[in-house]
N, C-alpha and C positions, 0 to 999 in steps of 0.2 A: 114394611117395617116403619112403628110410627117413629119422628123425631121429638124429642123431649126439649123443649125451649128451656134452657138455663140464661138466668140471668143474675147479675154481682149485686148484689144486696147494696155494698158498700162499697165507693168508688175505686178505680186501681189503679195504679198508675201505669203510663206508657214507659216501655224502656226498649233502646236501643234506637236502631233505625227505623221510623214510620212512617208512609206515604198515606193519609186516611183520606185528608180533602183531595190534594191531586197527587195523579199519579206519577211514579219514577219511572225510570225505563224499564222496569222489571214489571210495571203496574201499581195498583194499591194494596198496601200492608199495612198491619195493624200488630204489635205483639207486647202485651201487657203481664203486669206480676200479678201472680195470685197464689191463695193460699192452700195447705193440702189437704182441707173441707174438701174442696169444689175437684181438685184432683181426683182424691176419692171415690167420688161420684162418676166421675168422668171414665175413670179405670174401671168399675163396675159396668158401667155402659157399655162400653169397649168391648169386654170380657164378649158379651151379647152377636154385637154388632161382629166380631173376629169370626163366628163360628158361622155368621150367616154368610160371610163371605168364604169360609173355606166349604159349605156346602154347595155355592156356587164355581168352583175352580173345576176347571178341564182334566188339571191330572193334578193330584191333591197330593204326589211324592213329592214334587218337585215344586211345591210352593215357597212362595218368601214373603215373608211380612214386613211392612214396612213402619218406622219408628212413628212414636208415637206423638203427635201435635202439639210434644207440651216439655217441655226440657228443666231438670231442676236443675236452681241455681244457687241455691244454699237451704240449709236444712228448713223444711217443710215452704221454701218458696220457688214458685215456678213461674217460668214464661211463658204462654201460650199464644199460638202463632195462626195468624187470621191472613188471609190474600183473597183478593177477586179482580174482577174485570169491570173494566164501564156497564159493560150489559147486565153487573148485577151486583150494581150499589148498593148497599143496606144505608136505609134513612138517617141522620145526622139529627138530634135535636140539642136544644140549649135546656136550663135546667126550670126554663117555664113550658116548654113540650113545642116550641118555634123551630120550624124545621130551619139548620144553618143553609146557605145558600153561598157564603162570602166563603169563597176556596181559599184564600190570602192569611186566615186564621191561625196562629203557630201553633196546633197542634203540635209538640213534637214530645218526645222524649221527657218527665218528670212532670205529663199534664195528666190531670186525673179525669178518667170517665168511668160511667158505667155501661155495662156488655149485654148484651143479649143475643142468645148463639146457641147452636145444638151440634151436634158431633154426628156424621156421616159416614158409615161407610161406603168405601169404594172397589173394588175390581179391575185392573187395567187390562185394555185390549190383550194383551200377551196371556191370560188367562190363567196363569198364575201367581204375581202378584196382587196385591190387595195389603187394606188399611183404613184406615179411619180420617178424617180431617175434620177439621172444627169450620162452621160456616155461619160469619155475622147477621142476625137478622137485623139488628140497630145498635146506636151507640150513640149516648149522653154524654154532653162535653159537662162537666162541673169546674175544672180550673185548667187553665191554660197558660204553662210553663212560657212566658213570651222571651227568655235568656237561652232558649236552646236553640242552637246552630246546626152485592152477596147476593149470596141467593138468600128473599126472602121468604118462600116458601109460600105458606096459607098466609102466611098475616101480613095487612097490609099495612100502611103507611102510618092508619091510624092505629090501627093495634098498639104498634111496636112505641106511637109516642105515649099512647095511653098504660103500657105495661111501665113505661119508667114513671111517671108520674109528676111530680114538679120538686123542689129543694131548691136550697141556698145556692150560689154559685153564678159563674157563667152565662151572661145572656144575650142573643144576637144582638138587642136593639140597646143595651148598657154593656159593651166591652167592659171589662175589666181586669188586663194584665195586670199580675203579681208581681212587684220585682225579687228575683233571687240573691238572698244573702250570700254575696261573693266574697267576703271576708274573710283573710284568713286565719284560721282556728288560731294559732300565734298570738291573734288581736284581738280578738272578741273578748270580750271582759263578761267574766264569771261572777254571778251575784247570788249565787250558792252558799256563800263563805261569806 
């Protein structure tokens, strides 16, 4: 079954907890907002990918599916939820296509990047669960929130920085933390009026 490389047109941002450069004790995680264009697509795919695995299940009564990789969190925006291991980092580039190297970088929470990733299913030894999971081939940093507290299949290194291409933003060898308007709404003076 092939895998369909999706990738974010336009940057997303991180939310919640994320481990991208180094890993937490649970490993590395990545889970970003996105819109319900790319849901849609994803759902369609799915659709696909569900029946290949229930042609694959040992006793197809007593199957169970498992939820889907992508969680909404308000009307038409979702979180979509990315994990791996050391052994299969998907590549890091900056937004001149320089691959990051510096793990110390605040990736975290309200930093924007862009994705590149395809949706797998799977089958667990017990023979009848199964599912689907989302798996990073690369990830473009574009801005990095500096106030917050993979498997890549066929394509290789160069691929994935050549698929994102280059843009405004984030670059290893010119950091450039943003700072975060901490202000509170109370105080911020309105020039609308």
């Amino acid at each position: 079954m092939p895998n369909t490389t999706h990738k974010t047109n336009a940057p997303v941002r991180l939310e919640g907890f994320n481990a991208v450069l180094k890993p937490s004790q649970y490993g590395y995680s990545l889970k970003a907002l996105v819109g319900d264009e790319l849901i849609s697509v994803l759902e369609k795919e799915r659709e696909d990918q569900v029946e290949w695995c229930i042609s694959k299940l040992k006793n197809p009564k007593r199957k169970t599916e498992r939820p889907v990789p992508w969680e909404e969190v308000d009307n038409g925006k979702y979180t979509i939820k990315f994990s791996w291991g050391e052994d299969n980092k998907p590549p890091i580039y900056d937004t001149e296509g320089t691959l990051v190297t510096d793990l110390n970088i605040p990736l975290y929470e309200g930093s924007a990047v862009k994705l590149a990733f395809y949706q797998k299913p799977y089958l667990l030894r017990d023979g009848v669960t199964y599912g689907t999971s989302l798996k990073l081939r690369g990830v473009q940093i574009i801005t990095v929130n500096s106030k917050a507290g993979v498997d890549t299949g066929e394509l290789s290194d160069e691929d994935v920085r050549t698929m994102f291409g280059t843009c405004e933003g984030y670059k290893t060898s010119e950091p450039n933390p943003q700072p975060v308007d901490t202000t509170p709404c109370s105080e911020q003076i309105d020039d609308d009026f």
